[in-house]
C-alpha positions in Angstrom: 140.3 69.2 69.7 139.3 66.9 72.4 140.2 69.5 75.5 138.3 72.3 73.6 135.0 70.3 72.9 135.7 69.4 76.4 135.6 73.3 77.6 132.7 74.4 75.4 130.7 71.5 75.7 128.1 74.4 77.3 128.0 75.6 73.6 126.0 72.4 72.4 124.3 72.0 75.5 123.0 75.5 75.9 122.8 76.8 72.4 121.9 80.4 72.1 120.0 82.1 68.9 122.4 85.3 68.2 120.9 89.1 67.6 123.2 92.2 66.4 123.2 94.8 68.0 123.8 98.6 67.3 127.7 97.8 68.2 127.9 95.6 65.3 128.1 96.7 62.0 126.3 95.9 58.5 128.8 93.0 57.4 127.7 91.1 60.7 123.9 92.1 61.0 123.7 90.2 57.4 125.9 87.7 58.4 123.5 87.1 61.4 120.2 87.4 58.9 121.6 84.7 56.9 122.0 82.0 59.9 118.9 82.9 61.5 117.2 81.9 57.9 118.2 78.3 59.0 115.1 78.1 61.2 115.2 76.2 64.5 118.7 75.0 63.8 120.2 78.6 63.8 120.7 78.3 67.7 123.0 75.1 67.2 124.8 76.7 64.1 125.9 79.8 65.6 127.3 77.7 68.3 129.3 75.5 65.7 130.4 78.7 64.1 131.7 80.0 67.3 133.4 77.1 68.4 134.9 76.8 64.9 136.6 80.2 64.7 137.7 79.7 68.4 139.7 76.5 67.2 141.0 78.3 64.2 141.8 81.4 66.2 144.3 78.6 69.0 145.6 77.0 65.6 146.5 80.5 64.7 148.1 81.5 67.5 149.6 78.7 68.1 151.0 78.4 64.4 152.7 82.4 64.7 154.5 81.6 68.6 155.9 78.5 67.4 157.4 79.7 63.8 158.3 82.6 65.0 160.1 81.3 67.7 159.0 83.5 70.9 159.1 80.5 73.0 162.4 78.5 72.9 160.7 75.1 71.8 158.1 73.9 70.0 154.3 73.8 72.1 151.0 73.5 71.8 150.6 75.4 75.2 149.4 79.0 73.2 146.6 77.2 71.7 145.8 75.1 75.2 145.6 78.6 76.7 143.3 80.6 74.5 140.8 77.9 74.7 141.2 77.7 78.6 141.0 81.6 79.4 138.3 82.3 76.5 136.2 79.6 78.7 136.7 82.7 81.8 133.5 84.5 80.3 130.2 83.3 79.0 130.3 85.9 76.7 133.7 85.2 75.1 132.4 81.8 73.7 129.0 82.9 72.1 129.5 84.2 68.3 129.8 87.9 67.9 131.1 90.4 65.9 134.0 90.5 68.1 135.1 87.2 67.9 134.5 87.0 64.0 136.9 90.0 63.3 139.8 88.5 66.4 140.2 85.7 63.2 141.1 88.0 60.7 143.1 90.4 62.6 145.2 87.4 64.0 145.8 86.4 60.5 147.0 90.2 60.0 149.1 90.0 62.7 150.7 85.9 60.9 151.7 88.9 57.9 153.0 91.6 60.3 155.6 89.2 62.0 156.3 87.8 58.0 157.9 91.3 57.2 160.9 91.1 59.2 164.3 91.8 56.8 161.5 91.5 53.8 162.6 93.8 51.3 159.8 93.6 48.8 156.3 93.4 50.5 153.8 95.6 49.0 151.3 92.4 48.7 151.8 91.8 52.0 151.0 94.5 53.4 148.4 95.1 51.3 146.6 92.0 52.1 147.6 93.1 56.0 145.1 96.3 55.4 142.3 94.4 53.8 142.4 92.2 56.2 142.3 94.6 59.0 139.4 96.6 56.6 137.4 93.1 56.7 137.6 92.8 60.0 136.0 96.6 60.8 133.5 95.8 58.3 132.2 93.4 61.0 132.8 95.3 64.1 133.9 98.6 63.5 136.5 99.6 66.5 139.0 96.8 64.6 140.0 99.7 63.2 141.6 101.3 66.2 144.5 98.6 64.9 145.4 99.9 62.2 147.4 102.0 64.5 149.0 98.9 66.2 149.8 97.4 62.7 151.2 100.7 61.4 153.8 100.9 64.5 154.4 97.0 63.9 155.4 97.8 60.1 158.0 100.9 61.9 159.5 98.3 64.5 160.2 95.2 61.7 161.2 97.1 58.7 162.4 100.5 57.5 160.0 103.1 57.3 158.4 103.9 53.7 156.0 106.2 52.9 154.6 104.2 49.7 154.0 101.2 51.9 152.0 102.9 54.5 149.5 104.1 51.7 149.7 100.9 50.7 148.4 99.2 53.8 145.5 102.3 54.6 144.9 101.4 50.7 144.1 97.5 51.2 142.2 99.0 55.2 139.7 100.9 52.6 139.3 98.7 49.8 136.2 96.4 51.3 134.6 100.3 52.0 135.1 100.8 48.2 133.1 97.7 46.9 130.6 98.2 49.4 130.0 101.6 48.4 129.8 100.6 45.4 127.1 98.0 46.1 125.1 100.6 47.8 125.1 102.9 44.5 124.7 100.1 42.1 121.5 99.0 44.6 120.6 103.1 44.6 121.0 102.7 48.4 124.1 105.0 48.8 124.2 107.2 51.4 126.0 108.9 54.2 124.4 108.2 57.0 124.3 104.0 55.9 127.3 103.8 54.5 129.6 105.9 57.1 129.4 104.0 60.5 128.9 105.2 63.3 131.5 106.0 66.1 131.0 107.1 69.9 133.2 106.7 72.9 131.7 106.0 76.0 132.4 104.0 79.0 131.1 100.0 79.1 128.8 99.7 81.9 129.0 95.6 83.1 127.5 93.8 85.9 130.1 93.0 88.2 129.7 90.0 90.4 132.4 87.6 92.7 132.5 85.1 89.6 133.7 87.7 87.6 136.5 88.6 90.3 137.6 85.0 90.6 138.0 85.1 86.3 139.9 88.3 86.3 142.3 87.5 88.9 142.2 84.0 87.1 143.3 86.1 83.7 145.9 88.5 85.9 148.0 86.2 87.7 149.3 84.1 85.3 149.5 86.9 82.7 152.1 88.8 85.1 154.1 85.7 85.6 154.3 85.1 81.9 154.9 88.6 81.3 158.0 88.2 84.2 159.5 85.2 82.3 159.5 86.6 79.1 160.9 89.9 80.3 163.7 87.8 81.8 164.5 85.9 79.1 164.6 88.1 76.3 167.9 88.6 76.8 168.4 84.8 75.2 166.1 86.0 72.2 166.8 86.7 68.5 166.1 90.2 67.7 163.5 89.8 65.8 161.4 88.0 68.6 161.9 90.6 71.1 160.2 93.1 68.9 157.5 90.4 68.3 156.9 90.2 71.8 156.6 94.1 71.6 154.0 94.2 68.9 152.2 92.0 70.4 152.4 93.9 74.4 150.7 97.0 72.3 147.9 94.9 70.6 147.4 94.0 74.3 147.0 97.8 75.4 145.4 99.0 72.2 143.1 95.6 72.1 141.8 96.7 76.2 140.9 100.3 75.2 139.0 99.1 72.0 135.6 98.3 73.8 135.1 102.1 74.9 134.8 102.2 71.2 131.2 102.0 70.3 130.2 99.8 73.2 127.4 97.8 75.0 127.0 96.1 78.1 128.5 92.9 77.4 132.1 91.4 77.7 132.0 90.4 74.1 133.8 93.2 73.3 136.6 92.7 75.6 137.2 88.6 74.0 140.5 90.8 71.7 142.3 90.6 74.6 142.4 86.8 74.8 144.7 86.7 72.0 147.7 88.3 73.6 146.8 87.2 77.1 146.9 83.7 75.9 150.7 84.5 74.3 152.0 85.3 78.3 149.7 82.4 79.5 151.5 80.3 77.8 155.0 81.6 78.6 153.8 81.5 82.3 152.5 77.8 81.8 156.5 77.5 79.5 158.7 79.3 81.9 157.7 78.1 85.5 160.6 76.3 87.2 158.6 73.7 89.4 156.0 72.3 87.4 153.6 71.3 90.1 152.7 74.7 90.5 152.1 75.1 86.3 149.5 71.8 87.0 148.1 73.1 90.0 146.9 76.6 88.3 145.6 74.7 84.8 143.3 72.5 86.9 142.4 75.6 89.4 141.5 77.0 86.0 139.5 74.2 84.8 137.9 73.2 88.4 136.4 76.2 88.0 135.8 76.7 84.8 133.7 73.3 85.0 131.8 75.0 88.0 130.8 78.0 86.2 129.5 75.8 83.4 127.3 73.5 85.3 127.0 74.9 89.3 125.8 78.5 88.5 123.5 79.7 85.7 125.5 81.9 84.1 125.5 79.7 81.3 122.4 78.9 80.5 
């Protein structure tokens, strides 16, 4: 709690009143209509509410590498890292639809890695859908992961026809009741109630503090990615295909933002998730810890300058 008020202290000091945007859809506009209703104190709250689901979202993935066991002991590392890297961007820290459905799909993913050598999980996976269904119903290309989740339920259990109607069952359910609120309201229509979709390719400023994140996100992602790979020999079965799941949420979760995109890196904040998973391992796995300690405070020195020597905060 300490290192992550620590980190986005800028939050508090910099508060920023939040607008949807066309990218977002009608779950998170009213969501955002409500705070705003606050008054001056919307700024502040939508900063509390971001830093809030950030802390749940570390607890979270914390929580799933430790019981599942995809590290070999016990660590608070996972949650350490998703706080550190989702500090790399501005935009990764400010509420958005994004960030709001990365909680509930995260929670999906708890129930995913729950159904291995399950035998009867129907209201598992149903839950799994509506979950995933929520979390579209506040920014739409969440639903690209139903794919993910669907290949998930192949790898950890046997395939089963009624349990994959199941889960696109529980995916649709949240459309159901707001379609029904939309007739019941006499508001019920196609073009409001189907959302949009276009594919196009995000268009980003690009600048050298922007380089110094990314390689700042690469490096320690392809040493974690190394250690893991070389210990998953030592692994139970079970966590090997855990660590596979979660390799194609990573390559699923970086094509997601072509989906119905804008000019911001809010959209890319799904990938922290996973990235944070091979941070950790990286951070885990290192032989000489000198060199662990020398890239977390790297990461933080700089972090710390983008916060207060640039504006890019504020």
């Amino acid at each position: 709690m300490i290192f992550g008020l620590l980190l986005k202290m800028p939050l508090f000091l910099y508060p920023k009143a939040i607008q949807a945007t066309t990218n977002d859809a009608d779950f998170y506009h009213a969501f955002v209509q409500w705070i705003r209703s606050a008054g001056a104190g919307s700024a502040a709250l939508f900063s509390l509410l971001s830093f809030v689901l950030m802390y749940i979202q570390a607890l979270i993935i914390n929580y799933f590498i430790n019981s599942f066991r995809m590290i070999s002991k016990p660590t608070y590392l996972p949650a350490m890292t998703y706080l550190l890297i989702t500090t790399l961007l501005p935009e990764w820290n400010f509420l958005s639809s994004p960030l709001m459905a990365t909680t509930l799909v995260l929670w999906a993913l708890v129930i995913l890695f729950r159904l291995y050598n399950v035998q009867v999980a129907r209201g598992a996976i149903f839950n799994m859908g509506l979950l995933l269904g929520l979390g579209s119903c506040f920014y739409f290309p969440v639903a690209a992961f139903l794919l993910s989740f669907l290949l998930g339920m192949m790898i950890l259990k046997p395939f089963r026809v009624n349990e994959i109607i199941l889960f696109l069952l529980g995916a649709l359910t949240p459309y159901y009741f707001y379609g029904t609120y939309l007739f019941l309201t006499n508001q019920l229509s196609f073009s409001k109630f189907l959302p949009r979709v276009w594919v196009n390719v995000p268009v980003v400023q690009s600048n050298v503090w922007l380089a110094v994140s990314t390689v700042l996100l690469a490096i320690p992602f392809l040493v974690g990615g190394f250690y893991v790979q070389s210990h998953l020999h030592k692994m139970l079965i079970q966590v090997r295909k855990n660590w596979s799941i979660l390799l194609f949420y990573l390559v699923l979760a970086f094509f997601v933002p072509f989906i119905n995109t804008h000019s911001s890196f809010s959209n890319w904040v799904l990938i922290a998730a996973p990235f944070a998973c091979f941070h950790a391992a990286a951070y885990f796995y290192l032989p000489k810890k000198w060199i662990a300690n020398f890239l977390f405070f790297l990461t933080t020195g700089f972090i710390i300058y983008l916060e207060y020597g640039t504006s890019l905060w504020h």
